[in-house]
Backbone as JSON, one array per atom type, in Angstrom:
{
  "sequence": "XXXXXXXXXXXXXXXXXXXXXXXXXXXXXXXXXXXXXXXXXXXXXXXXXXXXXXXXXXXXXXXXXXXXXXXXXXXXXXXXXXXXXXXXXXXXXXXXXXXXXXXXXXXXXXXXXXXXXXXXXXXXXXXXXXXXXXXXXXXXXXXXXXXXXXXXXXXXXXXXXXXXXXXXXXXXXXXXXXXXXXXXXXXXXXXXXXXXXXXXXXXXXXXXXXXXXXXXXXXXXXXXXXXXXXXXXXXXXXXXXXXXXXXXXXXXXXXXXXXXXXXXXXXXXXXXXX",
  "N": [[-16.46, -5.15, 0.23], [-18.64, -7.9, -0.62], [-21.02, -10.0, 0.55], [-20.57, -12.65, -0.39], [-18.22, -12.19, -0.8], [-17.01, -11.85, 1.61], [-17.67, -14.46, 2.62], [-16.15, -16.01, 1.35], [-13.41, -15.85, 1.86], [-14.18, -16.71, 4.22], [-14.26, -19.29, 4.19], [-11.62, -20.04, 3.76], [-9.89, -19.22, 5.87], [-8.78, -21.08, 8.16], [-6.94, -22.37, 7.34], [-5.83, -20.09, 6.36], [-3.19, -18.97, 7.49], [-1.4, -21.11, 7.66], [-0.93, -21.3, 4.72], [-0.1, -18.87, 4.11], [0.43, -16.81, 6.05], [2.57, -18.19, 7.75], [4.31, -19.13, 6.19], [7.59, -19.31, 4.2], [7.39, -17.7, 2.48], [5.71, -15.19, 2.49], [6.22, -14.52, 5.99], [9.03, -13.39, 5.0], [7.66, -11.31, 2.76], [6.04, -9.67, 4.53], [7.72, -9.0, 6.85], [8.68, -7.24, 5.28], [6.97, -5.6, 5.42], [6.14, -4.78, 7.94], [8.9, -3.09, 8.76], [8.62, -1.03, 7.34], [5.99, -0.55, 9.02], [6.53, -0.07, 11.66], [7.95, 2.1, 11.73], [6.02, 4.04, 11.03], [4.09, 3.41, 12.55], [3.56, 4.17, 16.4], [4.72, 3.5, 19.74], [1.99, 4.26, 21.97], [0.52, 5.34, 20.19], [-2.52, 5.39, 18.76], [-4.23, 3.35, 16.24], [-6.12, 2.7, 13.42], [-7.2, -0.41, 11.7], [-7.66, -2.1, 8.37], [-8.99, -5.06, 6.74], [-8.28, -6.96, 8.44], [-7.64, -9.72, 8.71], [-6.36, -12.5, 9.86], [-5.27, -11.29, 12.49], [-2.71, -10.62, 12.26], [-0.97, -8.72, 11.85], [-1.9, -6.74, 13.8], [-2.07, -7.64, 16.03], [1.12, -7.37, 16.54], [1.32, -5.01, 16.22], [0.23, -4.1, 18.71], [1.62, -5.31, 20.77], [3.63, -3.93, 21.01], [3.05, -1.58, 22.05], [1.12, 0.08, 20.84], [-2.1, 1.22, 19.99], [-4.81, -0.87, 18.95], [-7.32, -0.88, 16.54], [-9.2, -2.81, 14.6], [-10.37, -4.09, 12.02], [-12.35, -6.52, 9.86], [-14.22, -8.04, 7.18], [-14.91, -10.99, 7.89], [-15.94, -13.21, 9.7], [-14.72, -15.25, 10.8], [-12.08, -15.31, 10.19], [-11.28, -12.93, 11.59], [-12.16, -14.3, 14.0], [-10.41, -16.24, 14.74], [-8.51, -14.4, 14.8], [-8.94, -13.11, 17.27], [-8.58, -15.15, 19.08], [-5.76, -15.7, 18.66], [-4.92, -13.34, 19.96], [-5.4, -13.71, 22.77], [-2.61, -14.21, 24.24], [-1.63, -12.17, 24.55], [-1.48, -8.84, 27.25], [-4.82, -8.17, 28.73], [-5.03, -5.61, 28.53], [-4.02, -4.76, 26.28], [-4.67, -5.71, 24.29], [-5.97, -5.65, 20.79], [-8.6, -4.28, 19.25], [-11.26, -6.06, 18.1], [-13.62, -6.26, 15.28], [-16.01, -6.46, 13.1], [-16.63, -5.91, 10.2], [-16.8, -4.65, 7.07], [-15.04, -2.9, 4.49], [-16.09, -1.15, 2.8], [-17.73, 0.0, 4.52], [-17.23, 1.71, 5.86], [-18.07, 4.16, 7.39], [-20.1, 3.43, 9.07], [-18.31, 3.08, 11.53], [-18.0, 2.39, 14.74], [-18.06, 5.07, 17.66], [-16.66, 8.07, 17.62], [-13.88, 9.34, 17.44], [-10.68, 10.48, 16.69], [-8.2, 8.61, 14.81], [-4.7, 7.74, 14.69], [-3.5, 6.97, 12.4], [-4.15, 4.75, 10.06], [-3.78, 1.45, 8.43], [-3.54, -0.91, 5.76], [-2.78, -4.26, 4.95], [-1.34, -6.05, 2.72], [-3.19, -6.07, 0.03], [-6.44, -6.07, 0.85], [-7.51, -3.8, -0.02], [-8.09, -3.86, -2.78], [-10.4, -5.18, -2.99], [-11.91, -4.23, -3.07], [-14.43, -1.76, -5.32], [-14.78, 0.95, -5.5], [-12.79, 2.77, -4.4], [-12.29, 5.27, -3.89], [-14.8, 6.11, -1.96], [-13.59, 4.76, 0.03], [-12.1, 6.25, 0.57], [-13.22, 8.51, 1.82], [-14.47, 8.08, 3.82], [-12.52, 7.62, 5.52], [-11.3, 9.92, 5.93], [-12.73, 10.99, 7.86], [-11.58, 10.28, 10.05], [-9.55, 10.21, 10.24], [-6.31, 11.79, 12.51], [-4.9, 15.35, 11.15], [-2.09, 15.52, 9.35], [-1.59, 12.42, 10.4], [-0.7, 8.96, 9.59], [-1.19, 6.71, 6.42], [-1.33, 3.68, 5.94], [-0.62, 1.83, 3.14], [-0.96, -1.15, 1.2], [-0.69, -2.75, -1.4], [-2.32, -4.48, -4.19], [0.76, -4.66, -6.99], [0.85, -3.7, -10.4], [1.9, -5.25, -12.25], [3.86, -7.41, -11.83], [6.66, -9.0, -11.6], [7.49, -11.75, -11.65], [5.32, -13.05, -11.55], [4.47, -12.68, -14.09], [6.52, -13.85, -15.47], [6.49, -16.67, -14.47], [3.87, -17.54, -15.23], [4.03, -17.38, -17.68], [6.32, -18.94, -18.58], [5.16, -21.32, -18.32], [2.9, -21.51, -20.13], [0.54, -19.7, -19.81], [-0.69, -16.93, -20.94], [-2.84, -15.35, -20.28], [-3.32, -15.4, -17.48], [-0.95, -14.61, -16.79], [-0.51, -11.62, -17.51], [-3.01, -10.74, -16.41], [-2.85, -8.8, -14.37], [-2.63, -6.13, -15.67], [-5.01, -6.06, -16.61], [-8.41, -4.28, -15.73], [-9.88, -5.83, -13.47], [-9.97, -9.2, -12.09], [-10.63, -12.43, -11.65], [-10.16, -13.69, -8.7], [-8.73, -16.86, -7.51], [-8.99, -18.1, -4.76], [-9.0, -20.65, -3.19], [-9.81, -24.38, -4.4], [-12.54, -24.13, -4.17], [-13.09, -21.33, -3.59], [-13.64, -17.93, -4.86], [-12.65, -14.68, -5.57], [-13.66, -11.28, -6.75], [-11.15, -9.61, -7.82], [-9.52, -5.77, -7.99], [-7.63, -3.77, -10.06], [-5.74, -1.32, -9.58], [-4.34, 1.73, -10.72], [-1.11, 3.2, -9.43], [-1.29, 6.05, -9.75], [-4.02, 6.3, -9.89], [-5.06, 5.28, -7.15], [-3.97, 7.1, -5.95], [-5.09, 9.89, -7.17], [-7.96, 8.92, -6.04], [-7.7, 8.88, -3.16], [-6.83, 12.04, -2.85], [-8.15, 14.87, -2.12], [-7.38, 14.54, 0.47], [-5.72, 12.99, 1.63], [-2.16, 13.02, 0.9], [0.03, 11.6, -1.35], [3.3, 10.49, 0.18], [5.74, 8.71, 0.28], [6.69, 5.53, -1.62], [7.17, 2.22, -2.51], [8.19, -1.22, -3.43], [7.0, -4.07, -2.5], [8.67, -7.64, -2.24], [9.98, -7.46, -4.89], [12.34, -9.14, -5.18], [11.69, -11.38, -3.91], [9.69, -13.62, -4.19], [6.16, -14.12, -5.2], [3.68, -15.95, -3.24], [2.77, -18.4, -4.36], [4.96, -19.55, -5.32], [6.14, -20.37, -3.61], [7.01, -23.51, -3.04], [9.78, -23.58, -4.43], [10.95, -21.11, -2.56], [10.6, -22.75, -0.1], [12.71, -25.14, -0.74], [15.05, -23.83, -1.42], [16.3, -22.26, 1.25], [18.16, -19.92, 0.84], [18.32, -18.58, -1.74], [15.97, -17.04, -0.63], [16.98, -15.59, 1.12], [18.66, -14.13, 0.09], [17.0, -12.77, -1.9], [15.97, -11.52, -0.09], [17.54, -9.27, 1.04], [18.04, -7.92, -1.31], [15.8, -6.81, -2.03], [15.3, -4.98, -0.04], [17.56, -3.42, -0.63], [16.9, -2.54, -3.1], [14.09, -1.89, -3.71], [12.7, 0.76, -3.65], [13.51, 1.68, -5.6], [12.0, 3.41, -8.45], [12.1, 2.11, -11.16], [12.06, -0.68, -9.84], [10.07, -0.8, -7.82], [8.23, -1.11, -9.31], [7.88, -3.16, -10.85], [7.13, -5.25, -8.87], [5.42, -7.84, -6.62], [3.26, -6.24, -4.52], [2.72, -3.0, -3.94], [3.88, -0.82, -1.37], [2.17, 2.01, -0.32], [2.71, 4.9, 1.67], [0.0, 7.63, 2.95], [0.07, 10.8, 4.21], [-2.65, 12.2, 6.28], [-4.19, 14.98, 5.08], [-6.32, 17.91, 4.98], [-8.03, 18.55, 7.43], [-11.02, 17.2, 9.09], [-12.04, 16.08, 11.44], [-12.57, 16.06, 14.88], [-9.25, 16.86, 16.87], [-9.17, 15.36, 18.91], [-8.86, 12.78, 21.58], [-10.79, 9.95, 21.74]],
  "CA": [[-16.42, -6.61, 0.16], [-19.84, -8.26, -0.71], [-21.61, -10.93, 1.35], [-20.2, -13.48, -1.2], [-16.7, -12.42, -0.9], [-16.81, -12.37, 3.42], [-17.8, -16.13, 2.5], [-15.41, -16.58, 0.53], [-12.52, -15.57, 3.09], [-14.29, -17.84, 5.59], [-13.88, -20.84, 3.61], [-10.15, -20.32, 3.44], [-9.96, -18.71, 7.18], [-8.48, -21.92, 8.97], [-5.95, -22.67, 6.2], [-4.43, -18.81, 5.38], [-2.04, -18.74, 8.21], [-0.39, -22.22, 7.39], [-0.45, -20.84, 3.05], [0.77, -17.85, 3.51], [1.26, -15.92, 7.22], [3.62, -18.98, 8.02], [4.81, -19.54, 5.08], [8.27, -18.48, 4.16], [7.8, -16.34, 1.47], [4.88, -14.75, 3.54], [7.27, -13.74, 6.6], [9.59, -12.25, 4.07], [6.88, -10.02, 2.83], [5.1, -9.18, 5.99], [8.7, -8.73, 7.93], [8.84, -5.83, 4.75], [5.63, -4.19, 5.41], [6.52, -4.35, 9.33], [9.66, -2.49, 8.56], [8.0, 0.47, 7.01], [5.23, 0.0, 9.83], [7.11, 0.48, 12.51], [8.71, 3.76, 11.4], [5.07, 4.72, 10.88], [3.13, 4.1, 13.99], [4.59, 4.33, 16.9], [3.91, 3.08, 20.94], [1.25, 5.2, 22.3], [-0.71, 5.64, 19.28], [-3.93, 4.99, 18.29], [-4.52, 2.83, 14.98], [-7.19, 1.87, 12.58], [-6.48, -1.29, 10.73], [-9.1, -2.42, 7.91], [-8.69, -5.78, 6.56], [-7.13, -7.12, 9.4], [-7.39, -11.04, 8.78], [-6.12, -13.53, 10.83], [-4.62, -10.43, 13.08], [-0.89, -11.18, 12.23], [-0.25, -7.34, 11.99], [-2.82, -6.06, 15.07], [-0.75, -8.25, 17.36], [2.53, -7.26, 16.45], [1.47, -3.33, 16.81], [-0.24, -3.96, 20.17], [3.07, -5.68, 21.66], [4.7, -2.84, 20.68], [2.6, -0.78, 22.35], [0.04, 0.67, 19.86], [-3.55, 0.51, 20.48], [-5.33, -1.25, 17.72], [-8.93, -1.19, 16.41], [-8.83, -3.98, 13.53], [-11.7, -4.7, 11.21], [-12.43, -7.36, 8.68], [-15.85, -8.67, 6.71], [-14.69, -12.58, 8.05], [-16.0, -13.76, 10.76], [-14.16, -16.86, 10.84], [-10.33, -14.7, 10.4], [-11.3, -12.6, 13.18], [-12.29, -15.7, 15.45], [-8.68, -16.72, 14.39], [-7.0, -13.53, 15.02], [-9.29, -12.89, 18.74], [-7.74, -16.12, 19.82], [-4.4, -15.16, 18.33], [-4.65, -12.38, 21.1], [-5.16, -13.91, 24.12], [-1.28, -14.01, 24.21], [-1.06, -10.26, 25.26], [-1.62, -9.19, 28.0], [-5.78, -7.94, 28.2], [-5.12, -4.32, 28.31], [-3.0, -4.27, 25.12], [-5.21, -6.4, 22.86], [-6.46, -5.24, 19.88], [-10.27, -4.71, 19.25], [-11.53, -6.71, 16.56], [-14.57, -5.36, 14.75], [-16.6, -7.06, 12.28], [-16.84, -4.28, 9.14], [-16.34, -4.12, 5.92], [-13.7, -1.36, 4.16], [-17.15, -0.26, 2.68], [-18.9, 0.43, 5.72], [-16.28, 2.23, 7.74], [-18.73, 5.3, 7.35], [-20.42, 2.84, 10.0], [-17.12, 2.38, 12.44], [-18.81, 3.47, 15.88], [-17.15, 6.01, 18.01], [-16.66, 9.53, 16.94], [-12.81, 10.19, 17.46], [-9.96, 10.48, 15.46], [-6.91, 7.6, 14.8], [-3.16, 8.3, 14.47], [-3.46, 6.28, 11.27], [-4.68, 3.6, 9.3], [-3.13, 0.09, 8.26], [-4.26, -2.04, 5.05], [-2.0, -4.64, 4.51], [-1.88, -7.54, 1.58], [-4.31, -6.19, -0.93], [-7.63, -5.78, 0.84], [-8.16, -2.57, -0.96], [-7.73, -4.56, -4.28], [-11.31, -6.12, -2.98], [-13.06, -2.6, -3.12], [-14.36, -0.93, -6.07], [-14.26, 2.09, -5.31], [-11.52, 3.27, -3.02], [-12.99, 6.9, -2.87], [-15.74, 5.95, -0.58], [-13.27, 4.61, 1.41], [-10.8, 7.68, 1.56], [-14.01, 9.6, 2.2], [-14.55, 7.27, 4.81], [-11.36, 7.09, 6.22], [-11.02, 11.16, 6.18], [-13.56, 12.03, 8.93], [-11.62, 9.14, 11.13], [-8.19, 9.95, 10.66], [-6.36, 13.21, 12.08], [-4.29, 15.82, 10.74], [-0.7, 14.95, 9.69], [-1.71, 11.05, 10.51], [-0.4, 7.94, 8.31], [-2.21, 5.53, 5.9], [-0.05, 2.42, 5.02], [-1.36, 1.01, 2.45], [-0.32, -2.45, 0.74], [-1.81, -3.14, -3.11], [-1.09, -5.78, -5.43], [1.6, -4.15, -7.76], [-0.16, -4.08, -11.7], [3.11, -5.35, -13.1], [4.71, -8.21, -10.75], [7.45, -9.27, -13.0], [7.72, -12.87, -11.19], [3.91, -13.26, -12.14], [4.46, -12.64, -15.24], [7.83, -14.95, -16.03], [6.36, -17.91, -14.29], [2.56, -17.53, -15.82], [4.71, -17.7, -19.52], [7.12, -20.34, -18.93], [3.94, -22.16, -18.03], [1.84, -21.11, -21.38], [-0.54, -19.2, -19.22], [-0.29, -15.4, -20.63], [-3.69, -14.74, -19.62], [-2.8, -15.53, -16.52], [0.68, -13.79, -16.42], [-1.47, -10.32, -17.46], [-4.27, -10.54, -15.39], [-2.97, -7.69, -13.54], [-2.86, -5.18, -16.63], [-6.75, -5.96, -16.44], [-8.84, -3.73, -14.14], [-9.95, -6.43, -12.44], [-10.02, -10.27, -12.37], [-11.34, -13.3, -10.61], [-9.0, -14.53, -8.46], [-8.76, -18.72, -6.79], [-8.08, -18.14, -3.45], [-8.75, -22.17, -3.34], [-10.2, -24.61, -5.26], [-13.85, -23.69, -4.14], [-13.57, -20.04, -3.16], [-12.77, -17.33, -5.63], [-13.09, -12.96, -5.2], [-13.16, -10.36, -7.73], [-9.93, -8.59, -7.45], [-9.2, -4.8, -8.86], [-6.37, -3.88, -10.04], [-5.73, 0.15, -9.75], [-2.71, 1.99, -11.06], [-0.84, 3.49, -8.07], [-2.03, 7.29, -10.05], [-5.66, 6.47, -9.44], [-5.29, 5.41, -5.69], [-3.19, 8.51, -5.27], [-6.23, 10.06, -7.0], [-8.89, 8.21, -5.35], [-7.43, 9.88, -1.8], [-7.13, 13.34, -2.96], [-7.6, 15.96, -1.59], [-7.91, 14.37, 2.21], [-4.66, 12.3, 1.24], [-1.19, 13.01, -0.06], [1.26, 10.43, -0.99], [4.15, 10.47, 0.15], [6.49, 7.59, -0.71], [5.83, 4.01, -2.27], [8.06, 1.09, -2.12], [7.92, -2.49, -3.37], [7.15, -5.53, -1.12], [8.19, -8.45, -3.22], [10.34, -7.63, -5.84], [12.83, -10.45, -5.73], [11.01, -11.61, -3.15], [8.47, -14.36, -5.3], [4.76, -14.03, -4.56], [3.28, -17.63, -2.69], [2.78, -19.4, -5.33], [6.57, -19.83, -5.7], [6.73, -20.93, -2.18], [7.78, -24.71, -3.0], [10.88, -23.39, -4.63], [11.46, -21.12, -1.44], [11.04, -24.11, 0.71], [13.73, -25.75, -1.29], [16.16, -22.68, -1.18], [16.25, -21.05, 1.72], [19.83, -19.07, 0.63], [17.81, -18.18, -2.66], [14.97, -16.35, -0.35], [17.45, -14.47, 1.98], [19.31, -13.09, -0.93], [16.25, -12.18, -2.26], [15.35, -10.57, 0.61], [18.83, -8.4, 1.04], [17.9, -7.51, -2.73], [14.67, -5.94, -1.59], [15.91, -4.0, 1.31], [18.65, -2.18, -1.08], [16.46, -1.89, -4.34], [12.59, -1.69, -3.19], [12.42, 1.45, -3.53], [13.75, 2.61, -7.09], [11.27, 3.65, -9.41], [11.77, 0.87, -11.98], [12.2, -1.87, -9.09], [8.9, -1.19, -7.47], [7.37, -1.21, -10.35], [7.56, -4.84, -10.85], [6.74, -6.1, -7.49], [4.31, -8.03, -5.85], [2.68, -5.5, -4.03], [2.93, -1.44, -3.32], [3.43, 0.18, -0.1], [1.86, 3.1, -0.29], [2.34, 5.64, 2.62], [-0.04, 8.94, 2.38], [-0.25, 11.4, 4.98], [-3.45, 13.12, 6.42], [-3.86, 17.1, 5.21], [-6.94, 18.0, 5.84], [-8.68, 18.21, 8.91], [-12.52, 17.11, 9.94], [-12.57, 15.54, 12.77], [-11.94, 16.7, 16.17], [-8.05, 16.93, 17.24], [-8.6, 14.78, 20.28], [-8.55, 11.49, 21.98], [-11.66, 9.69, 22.67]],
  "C": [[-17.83, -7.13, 0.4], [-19.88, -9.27, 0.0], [-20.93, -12.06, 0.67], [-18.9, -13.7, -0.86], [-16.42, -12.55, 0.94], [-16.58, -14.11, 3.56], [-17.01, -16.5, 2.12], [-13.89, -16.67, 1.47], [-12.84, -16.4, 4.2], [-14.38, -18.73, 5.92], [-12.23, -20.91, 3.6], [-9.45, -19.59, 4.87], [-8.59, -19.5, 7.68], [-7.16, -22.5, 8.53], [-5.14, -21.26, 5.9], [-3.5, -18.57, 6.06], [-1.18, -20.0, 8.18], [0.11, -21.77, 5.69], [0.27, -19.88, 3.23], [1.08, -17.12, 4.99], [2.6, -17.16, 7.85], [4.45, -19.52, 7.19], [6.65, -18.72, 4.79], [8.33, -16.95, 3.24], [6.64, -15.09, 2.34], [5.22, -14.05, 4.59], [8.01, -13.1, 5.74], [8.91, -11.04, 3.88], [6.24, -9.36, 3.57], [6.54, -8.54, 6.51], [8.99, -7.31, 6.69], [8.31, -4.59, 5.35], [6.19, -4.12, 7.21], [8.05, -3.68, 9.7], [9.42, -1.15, 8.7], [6.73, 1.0, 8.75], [5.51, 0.24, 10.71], [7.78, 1.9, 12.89], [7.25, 4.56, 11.68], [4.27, 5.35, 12.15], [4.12, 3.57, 15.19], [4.23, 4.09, 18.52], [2.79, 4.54, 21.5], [0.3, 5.68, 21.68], [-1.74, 4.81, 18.88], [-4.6, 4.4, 16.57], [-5.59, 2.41, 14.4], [-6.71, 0.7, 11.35], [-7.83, -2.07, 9.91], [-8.22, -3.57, 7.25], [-8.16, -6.89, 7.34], [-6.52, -8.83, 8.95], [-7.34, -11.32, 9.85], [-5.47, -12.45, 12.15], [-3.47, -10.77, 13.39], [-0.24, -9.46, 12.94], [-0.85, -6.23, 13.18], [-1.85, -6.75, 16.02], [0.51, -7.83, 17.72], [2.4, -5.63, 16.75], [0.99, -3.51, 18.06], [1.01, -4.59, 21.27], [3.79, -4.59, 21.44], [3.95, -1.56, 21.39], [1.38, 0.55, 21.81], [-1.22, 0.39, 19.8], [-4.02, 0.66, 19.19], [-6.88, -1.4, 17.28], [-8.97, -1.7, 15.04], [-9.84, -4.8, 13.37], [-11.64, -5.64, 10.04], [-13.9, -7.96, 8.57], [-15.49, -9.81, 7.48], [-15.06, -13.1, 8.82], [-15.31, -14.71, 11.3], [-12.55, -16.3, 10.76], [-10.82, -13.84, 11.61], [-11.22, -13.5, 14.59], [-10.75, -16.01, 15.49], [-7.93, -15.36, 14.91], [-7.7, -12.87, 16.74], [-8.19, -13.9, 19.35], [-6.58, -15.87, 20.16], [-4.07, -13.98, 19.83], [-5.04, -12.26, 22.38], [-4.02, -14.47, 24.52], [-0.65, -12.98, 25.12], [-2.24, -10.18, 26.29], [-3.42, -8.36, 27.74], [-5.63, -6.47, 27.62], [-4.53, -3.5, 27.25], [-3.98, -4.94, 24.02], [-5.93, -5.72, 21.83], [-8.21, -5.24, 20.13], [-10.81, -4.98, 17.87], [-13.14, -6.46, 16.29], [-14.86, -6.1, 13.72], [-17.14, -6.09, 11.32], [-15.86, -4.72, 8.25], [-15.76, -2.85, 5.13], [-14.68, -0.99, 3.63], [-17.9, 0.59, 3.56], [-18.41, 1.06, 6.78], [-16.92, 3.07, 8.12], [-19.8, 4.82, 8.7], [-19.72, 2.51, 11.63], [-18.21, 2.95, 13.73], [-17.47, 4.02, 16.51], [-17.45, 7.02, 17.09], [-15.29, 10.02, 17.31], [-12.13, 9.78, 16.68], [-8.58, 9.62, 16.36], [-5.93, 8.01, 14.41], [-2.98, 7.9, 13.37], [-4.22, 5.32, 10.9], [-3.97, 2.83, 8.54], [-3.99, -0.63, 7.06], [-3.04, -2.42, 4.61], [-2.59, -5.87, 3.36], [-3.23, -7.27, 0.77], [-5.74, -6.52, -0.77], [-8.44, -5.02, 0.5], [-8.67, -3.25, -2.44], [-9.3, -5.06, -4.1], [-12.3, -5.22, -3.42], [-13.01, -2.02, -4.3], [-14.37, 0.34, -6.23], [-13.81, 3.06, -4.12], [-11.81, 4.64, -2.87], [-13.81, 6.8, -2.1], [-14.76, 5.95, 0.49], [-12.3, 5.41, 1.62], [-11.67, 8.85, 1.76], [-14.14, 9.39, 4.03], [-13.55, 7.66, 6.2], [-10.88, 8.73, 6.81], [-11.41, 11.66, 7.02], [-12.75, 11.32, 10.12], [-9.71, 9.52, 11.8], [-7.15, 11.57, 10.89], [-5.24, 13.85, 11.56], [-2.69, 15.55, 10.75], [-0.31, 12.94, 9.79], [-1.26, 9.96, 9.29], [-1.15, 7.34, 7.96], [-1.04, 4.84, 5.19], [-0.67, 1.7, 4.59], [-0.95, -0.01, 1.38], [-0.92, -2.79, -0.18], [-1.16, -3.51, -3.4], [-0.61, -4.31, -6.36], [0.55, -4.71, -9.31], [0.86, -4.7, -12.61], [4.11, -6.5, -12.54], [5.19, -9.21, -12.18], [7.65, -10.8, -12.77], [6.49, -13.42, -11.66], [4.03, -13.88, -13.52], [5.28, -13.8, -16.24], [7.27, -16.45, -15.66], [4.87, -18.14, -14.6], [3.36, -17.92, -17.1], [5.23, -18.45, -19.65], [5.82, -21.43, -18.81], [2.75, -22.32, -19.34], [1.19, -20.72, -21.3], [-0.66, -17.92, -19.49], [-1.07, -14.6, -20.4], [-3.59, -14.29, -18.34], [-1.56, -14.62, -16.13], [0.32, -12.12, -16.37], [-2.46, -9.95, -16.93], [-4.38, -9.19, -14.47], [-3.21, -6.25, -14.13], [-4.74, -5.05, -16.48], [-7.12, -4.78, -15.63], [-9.28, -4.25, -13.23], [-10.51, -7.91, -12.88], [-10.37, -11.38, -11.14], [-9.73, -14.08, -10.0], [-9.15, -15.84, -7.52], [-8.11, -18.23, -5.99], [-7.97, -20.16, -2.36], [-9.87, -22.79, -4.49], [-12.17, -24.58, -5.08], [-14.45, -22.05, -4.13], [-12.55, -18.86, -4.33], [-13.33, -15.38, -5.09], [-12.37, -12.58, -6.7], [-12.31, -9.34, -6.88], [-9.53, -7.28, -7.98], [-7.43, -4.63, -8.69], [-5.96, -2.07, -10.4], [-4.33, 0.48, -9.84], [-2.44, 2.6, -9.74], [-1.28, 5.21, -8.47], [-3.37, 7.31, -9.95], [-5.78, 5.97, -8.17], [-5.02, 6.69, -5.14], [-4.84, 9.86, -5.49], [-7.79, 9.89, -6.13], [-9.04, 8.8, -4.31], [-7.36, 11.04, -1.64], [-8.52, 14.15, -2.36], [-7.19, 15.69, -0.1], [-6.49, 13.66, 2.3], [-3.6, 12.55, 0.55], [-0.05, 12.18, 0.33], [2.47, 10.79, -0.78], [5.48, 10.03, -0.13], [5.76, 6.15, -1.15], [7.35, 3.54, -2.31], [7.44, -0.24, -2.24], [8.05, -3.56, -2.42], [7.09, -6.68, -2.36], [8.84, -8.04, -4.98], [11.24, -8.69, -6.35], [12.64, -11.56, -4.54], [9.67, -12.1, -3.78], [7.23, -14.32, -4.5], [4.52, -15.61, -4.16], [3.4, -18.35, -3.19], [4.19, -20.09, -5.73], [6.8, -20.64, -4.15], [7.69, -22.31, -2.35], [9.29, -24.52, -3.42], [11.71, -22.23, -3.43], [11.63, -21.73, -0.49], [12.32, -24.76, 0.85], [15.15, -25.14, -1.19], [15.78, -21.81, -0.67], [17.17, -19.9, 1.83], [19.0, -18.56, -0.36], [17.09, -17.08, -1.86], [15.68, -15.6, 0.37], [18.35, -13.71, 1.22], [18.46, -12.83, -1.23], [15.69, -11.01, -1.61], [16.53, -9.45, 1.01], [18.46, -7.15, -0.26], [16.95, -6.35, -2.66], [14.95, -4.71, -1.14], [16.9, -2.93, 0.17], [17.68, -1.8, -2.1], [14.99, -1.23, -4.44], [12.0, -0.44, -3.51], [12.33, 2.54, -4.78], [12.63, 2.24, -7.65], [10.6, 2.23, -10.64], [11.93, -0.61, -11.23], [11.1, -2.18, -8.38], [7.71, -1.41, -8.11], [6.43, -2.51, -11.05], [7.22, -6.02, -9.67], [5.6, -6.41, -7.17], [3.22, -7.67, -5.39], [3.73, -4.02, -3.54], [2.96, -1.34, -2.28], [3.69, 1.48, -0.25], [1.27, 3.87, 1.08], [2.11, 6.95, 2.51], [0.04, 9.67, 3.9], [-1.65, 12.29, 4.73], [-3.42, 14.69, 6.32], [-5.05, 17.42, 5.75], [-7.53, 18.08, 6.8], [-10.65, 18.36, 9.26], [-13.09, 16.43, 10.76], [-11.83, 16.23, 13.91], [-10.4, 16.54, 16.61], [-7.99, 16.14, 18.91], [-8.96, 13.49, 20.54], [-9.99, 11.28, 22.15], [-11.65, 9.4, 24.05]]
}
């Protein structure tokens, strides 16, 4: 994430937890990914979380007992998600870290994390995601999880309400490899858009996937929000819908966003605690 795009995140800082972490459709998809993440990591362990934002998802693992080290380019979503965690109590709070998913090769310390956390398509910001599973390989140890959250290249809700609209640039944007995306009406980021066979790639050899699962299949991306506002019976069937189908082949296919969980094989970092 370039100097441009940090800026760009720190113009829309103060505003992304009223658009979208409070938002309903927003809980929906978050209360997905904190489904899966809970299974993943687990009290007592030791996490790396890149992207972190506003620290919606560092909070919620550190109440739970999971010690968190939770980075983002933003200065201005971190300030937001420090605050956020003077809630808990001190000895549980997360440590928020100012780093870019380029520069983890920078993280300080020298021991190894029980896993690693990217939620909501901060990978999508990075061009090339092998640095950062080179990165991410010396950090994380053997056996360990990576939950990882990418826009879907195919979000079938995208697509239907970009066309009824006359927009089919717009509705395909994700077929692209990568496109500018309005995160408001001043601040925009180039977004990639990688098939889920070249992330899986990308992580090889240090990385193997294990499952994937849609967040967000009948479950409408933000932009739909006003019509979840309107029907909130519409959004909790949607979200029932999820929970049973999410997971088939041709159901995650069309969703929102991937969760993709790989496990650590390899081993090059030390087997112990700092």
């Amino acid at each position: 994430m370039s100097g441009t795009m940090a800026a760009a995140f720190d113009a829309v800082a103060a505003s992304y937890d009223e658009v979208f972490t409070s938002s309903p459709i927003g809980r929906a998809q978050r209360q997905a990914v904190w489904e899966e993440m809970e299974r993943a990591f687990t009290p007592g362990q030791r996490i790396l979380e890149l992207n972190c934002g506003t620290g919606e998802d560092a909070i919620h693992l550190a109440a739970r007992g999971v010690a968190v080290t939770a980075c983002d380019a933003s200065e201005a979503m971190l300030a937001i998600a420090r605050r956020k965690s003077y809630a808990l109590a001190e000895a549980v709070r997360p440590e928020f870290l100012l780093l870019r998913n380029e520069d983890l090769a920078a993280l300080p310390g020298d021991g190894c994390f029980d896993g690693v956390l990217s939620n909501f398509s901060g990978l999508n910001c990075v061009a090339d995601l092998g640095a950062v599973a080179v990165a991410l390989a010396s950090r994380i140890r053997s056996g360990g999880t990576a939950l990882l959250c990418v826009f879907g290249r195919c979000c079938a809700w995208e697509i239907a309400w970009y066309l009824a609209r006359g927009n089919p640039r717009k509705a395909f944007r994700r077929r692209r490899r990568s496109a500018e995306a309005q995160l408001d009406h001043a601040a925009s980021v180039r977004v990639h858009y990688p098939r889920v066979r070249d992330i899986r790639c990308s992580f090889a050899p240090w990385f193997r996937l294990r499952r994937s699962k849609g967040v967000g299949v009948f479950v409408p991306p933000t932009f739909v929000d006003s019509l979840a506002r309107r029907h909130p019976r519409f959004l909790a069937a949607a979200q029932r819908l999820d929970r049973t189908f999410s997971s088939l082949p041709v159901s995650r296919g069309v969703a929102d966003h991937m969760l993709l969980q790989f496990e650590r094989t390899q081993v090059t970092c030390a087997e112990r605690r700092p």
